[in-house]
C-alpha positions as CSV (number, residue, x, y, z in Angstrom):
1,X,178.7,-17.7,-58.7
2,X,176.2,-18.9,-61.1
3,X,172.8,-18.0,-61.7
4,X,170.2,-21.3,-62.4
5,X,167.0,-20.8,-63.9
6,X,164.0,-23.7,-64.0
7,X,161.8,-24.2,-66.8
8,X,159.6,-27.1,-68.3
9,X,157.9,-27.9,-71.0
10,X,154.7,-27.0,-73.0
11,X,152.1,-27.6,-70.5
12,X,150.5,-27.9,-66.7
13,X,149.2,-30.2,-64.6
14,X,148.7,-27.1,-62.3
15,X,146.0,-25.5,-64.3
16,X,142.8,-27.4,-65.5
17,X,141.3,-27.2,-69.3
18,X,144.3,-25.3,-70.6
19,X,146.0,-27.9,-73.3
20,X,148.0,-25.8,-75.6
21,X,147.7,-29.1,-78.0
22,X,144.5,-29.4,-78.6
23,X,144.3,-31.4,-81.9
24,X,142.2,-32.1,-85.2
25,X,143.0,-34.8,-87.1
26,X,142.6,-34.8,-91.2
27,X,140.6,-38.0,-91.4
28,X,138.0,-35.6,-89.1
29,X,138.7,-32.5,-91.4
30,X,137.7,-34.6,-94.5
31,X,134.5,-35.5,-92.4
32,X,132.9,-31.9,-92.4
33,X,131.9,-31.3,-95.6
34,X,131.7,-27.7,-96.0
35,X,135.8,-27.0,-96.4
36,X,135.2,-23.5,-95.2
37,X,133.4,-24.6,-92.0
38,X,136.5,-27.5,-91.5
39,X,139.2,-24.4,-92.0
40,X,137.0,-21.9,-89.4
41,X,137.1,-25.3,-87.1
42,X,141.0,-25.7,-87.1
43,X,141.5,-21.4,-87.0
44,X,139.3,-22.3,-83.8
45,X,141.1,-24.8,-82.1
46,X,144.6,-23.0,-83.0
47,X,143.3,-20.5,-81.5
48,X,142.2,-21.9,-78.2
49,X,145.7,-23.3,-78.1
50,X,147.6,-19.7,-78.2
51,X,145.1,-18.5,-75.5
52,X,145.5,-21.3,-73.5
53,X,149.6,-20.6,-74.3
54,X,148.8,-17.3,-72.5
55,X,147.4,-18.5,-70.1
56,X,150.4,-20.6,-69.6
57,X,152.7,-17.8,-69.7
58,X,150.7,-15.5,-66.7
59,X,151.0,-18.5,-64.4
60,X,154.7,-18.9,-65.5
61,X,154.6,-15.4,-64.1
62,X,153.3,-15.4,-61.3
63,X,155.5,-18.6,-60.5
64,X,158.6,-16.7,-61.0
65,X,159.2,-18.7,-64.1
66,X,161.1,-17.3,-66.9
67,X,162.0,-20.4,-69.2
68,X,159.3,-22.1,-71.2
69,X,158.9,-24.6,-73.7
70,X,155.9,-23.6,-76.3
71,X,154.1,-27.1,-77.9
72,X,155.0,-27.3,-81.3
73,X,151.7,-28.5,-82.3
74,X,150.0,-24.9,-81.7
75,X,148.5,-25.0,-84.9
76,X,147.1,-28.3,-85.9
77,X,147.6,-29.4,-90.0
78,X,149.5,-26.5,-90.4
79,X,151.9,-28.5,-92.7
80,X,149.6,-30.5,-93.9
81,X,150.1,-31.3,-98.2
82,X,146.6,-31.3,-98.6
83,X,145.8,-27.4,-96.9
84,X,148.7,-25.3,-99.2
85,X,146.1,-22.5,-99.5
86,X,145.5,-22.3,-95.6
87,X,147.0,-18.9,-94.5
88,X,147.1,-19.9,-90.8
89,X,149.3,-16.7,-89.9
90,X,146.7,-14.2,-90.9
91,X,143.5,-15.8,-88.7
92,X,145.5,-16.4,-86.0
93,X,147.5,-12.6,-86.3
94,X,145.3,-11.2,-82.5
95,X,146.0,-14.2,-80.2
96,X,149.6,-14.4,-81.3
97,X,149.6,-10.4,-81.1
98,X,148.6,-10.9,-77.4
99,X,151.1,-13.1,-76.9
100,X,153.7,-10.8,-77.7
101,X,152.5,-7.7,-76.3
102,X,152.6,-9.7,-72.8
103,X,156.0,-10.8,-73.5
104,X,156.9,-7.3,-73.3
105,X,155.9,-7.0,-70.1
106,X,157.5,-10.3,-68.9
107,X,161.1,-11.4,-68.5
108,X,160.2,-15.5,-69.9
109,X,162.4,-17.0,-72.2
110,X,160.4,-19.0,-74.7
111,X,161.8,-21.8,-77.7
112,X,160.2,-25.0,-79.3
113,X,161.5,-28.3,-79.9
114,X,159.9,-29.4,-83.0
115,X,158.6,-33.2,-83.1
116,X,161.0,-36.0,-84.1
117,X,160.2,-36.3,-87.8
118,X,161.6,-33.0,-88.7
119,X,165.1,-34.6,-89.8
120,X,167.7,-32.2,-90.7
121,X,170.3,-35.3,-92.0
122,X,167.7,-37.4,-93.9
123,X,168.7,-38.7,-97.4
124,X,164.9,-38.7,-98.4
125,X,164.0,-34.9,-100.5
126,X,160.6,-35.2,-99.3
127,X,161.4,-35.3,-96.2
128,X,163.8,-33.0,-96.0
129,X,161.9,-30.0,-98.1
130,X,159.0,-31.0,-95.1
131,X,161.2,-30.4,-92.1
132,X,162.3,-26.9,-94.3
133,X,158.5,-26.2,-94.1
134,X,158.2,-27.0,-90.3
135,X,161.2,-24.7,-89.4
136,X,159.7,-22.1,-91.5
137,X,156.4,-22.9,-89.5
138,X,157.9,-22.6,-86.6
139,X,159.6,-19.1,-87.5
140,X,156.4,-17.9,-88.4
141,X,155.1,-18.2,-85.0
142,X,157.8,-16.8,-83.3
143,X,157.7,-13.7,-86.0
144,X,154.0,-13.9,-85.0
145,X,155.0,-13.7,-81.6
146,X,157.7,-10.4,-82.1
147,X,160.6,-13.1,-80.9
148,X,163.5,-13.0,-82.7
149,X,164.3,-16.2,-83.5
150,X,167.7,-16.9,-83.4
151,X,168.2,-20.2,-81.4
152,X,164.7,-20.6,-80.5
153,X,164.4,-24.4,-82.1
154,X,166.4,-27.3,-80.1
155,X,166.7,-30.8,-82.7
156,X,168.5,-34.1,-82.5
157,X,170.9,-34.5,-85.0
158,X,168.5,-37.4,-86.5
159,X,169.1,-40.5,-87.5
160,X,171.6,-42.9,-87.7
161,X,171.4,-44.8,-90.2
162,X,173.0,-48.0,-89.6
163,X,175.9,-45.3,-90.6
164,X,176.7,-42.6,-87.9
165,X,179.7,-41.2,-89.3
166,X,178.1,-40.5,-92.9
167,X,174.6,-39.4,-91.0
168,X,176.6,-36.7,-89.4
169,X,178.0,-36.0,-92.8
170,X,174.9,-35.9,-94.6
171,X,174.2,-33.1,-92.0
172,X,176.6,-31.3,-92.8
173,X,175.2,-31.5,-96.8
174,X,172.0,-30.9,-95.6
175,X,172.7,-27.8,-93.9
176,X,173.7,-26.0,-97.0
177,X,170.6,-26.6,-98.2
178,X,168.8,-24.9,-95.4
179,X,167.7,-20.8,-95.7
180,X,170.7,-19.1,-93.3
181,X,167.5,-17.6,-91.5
182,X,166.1,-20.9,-90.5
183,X,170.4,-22.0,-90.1
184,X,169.8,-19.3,-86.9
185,X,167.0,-20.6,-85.0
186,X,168.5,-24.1,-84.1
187,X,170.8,-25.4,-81.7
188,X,171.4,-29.3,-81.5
189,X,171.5,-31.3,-78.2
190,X,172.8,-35.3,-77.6
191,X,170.6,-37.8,-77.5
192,X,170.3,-41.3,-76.0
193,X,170.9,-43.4,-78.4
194,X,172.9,-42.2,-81.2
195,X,174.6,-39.2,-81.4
196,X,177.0,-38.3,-78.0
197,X,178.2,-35.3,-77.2
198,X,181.0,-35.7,-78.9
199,X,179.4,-36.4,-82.2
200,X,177.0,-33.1,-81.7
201,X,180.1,-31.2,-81.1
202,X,181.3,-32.1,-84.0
203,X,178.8,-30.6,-86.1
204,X,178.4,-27.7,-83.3
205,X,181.3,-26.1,-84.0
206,X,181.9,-27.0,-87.3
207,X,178.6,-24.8,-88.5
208,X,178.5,-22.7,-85.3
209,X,175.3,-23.9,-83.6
210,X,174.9,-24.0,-79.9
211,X,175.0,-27.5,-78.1
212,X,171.7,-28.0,-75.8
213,X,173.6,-30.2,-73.1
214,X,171.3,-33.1,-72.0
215,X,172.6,-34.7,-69.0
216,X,170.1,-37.6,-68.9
217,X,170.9,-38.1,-72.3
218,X,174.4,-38.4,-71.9
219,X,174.3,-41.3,-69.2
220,X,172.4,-43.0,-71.1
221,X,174.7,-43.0,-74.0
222,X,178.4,-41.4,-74.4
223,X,181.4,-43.0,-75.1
224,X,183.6,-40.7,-72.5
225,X,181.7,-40.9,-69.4
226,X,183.5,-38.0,-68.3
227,X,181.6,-34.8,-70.1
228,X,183.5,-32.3,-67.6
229,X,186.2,-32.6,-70.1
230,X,183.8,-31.4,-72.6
231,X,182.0,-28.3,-70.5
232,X,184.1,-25.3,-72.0
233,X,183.6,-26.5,-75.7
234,X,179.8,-26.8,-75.1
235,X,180.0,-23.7,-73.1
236,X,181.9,-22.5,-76.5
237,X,179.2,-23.3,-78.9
238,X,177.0,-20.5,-77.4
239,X,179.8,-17.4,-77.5
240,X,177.6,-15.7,-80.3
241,X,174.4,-16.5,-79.3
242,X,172.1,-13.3,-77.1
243,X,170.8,-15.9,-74.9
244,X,172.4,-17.4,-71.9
245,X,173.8,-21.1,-72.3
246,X,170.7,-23.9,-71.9
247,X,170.9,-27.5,-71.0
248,X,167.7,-29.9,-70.3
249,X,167.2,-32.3,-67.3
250,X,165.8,-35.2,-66.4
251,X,166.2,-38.0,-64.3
252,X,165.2,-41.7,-65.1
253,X,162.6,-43.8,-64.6
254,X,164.3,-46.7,-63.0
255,X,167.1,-48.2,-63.6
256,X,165.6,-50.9,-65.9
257,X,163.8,-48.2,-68.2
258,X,166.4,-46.0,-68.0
259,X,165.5,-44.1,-70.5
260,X,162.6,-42.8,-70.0
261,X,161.9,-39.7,-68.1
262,X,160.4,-39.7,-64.3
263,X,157.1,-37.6,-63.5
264,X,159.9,-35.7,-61.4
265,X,163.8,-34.3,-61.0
266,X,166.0,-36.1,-58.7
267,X,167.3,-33.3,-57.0
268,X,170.7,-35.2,-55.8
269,X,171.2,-35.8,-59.4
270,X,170.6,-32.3,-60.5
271,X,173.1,-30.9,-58.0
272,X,175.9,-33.3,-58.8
273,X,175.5,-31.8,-62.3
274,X,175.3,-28.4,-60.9
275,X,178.1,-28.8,-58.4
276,X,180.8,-29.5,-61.4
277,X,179.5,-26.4,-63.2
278,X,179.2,-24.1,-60.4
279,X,181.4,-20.7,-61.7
280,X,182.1,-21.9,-64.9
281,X,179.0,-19.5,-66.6
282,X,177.4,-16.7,-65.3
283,X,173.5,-17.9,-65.9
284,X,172.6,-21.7,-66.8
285,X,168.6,-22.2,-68.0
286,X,167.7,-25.5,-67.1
287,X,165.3,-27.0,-68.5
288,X,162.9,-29.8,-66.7
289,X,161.9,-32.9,-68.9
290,X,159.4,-34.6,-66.5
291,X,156.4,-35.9,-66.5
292,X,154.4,-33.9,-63.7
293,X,155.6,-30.9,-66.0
294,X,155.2,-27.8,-63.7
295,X,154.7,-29.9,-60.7
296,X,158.1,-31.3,-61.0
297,X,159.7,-28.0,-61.0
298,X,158.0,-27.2,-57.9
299,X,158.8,-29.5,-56.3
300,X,162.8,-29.9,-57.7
301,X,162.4,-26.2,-56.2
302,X,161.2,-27.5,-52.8
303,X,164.0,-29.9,-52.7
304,X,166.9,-27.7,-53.7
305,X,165.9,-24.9,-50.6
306,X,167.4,-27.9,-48.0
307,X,170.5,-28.1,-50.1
308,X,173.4,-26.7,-48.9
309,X,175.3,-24.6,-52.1
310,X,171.7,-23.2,-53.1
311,X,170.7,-20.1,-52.0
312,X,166.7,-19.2,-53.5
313,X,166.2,-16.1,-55.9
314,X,162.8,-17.4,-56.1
315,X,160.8,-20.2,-56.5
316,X,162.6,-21.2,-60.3
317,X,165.7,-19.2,-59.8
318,X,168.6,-20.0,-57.5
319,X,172.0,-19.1,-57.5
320,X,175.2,-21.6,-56.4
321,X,177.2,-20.2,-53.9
């Protein structure tokens, strides 16, 4: 018997004016003169996005869902080379304090997935010293938040390269070069064009990070179609971690764009995943990469109550029987 738990990502199409992204570009920082009054501006709009996060989390709640994806662009500019002096952690100390203290109060499980151009296996020091500063962001928040954060940030391996087998090996390099309390936060998933499951387990259990399995991903690009074969070493990657094993989902947008995700979960799709699994782990977290974000869980929800093998704990839990 396994437990399944929904989640999705970052935002909802169920509630109205609650964008936990809300944005300010620099080109419209430089444009207010007063630097102060431009600084007060982004402390506002960071902080409309935590509230908003809240927001986010009490209808998670009262939805019955415990597994949420936080945007990564909380605080806008944070990195940015040109605000060094901006201490974004101490203006923005209450709404993250009210974050946690309803945490406590909650059962949700909550990580990020920092954007694309953090790049752990990049040849390029600048880059590489800013994707140390965006983890370290990222753990700030978290910290901010009273979450530990061991394996609370999900990356792709990176790029390429025109060289895969020396891109995972510049990885490896690069890893070294990482503070071991940034090394905890992260686990690594496959992706769809690059870097199979194989390849991620590789690195997986060669530095002992867990493997985010993305199913999607991997039909869109593996070179062993059958990743059964694989389950118990994925399922081995998490043995040390506190949290219960985690995969993403998502189904295609047709079969021409393949790649791209749908605004919602083909639930047949889901199941054939869930069927082969079913046992094998005591609790799965699933999380939904779709479009209609919320919605689509919903409705995936809707669709797995007429399967037969499902029986509802409630509307984003369900246990195989």
């Amino acid at each position: 018997m396994t437990i399944v738990k929904l989640g999705y990502v970052a935002m909802s199409v169920e509630l109205q004016n609650c964008s936990p992204s809300q944005t300010m570009t620099f080109k419209q920082f430089q444009g207010i003169k007063d630097r102060d009054a431009a600084i007060q501006k982004l402390e506002r709009i960071a902080a409309s996005n935590l509230e908003n996060c809240l927001r986010l989390l009490k209808h998670n709640k009262a939805n019955d869902i415990e597994f949420f994806r936080l945007s990564s662009r909380l605080v806008p500019l944070a990195n940015h080379q040109e605000l060094p002096d901006w201490n974004y952690m101490k203006a923005l100390k209450r709404p993250l304090k009210d974050i946690a203290e309803y945490l406590k109060t909650s059962q949700i499980r909550v990580d990020f997935h920092p954007d694309h151009f953090v790049l752990l296996n990049t040849t390029n020091t600048d880059t590489l010293n800013m994707s140390v500063k965006t983890l370290a962001m990222h753990k700030a928040l978290l910290k901010g938040m009273e979450i530990d954060p061991q394996h609370r940030c999900v990356l792709h391996v990176g790029g390429a390269y025109q060289d895969k087998e020396k891109a995972l090996e510049q990885f490896i390099h690069n890893w070294g070069l990482i503070p071991q309390s940034l090394q905890s936060m992260i686990m690594l998933e496959n992706d769809d064009t690059s870097f199979t499951i194989q390849d991620t387990l590789y690195l997986c259990e060669k530095l002992g990070i867990p493997l985010v399995f993305d199913y999607h991903h991997h039909l869109a690009h593996f070179e062993n179609e059958d990743w059964e074969q694989e389950w118990e070493r994925i399922k081995q990657t998490w043995e040390h971690s506190l949290l219960p094993i985690k995969m993403h989902i998502s189904s295609p947008r047709s079969e021409k764009d393949f790649r791209a995700h749908a605004d919602h979960i083909d639930a047949s799709m889901f199941m054939r995943f869930l069927e082969k699994i079913k046992g094998s782990v005591p609790e799965i977290h699933c999380m939904i990469e779709a479009k209609r974000k919320d919605e689509a869980l919903f409705r995936l929800s809707k669709d797995l109550r007429q399967m037969d093998g499902v029986e509802m704990i409630n509307q984003a839990s369900l246990r195989l029987i």
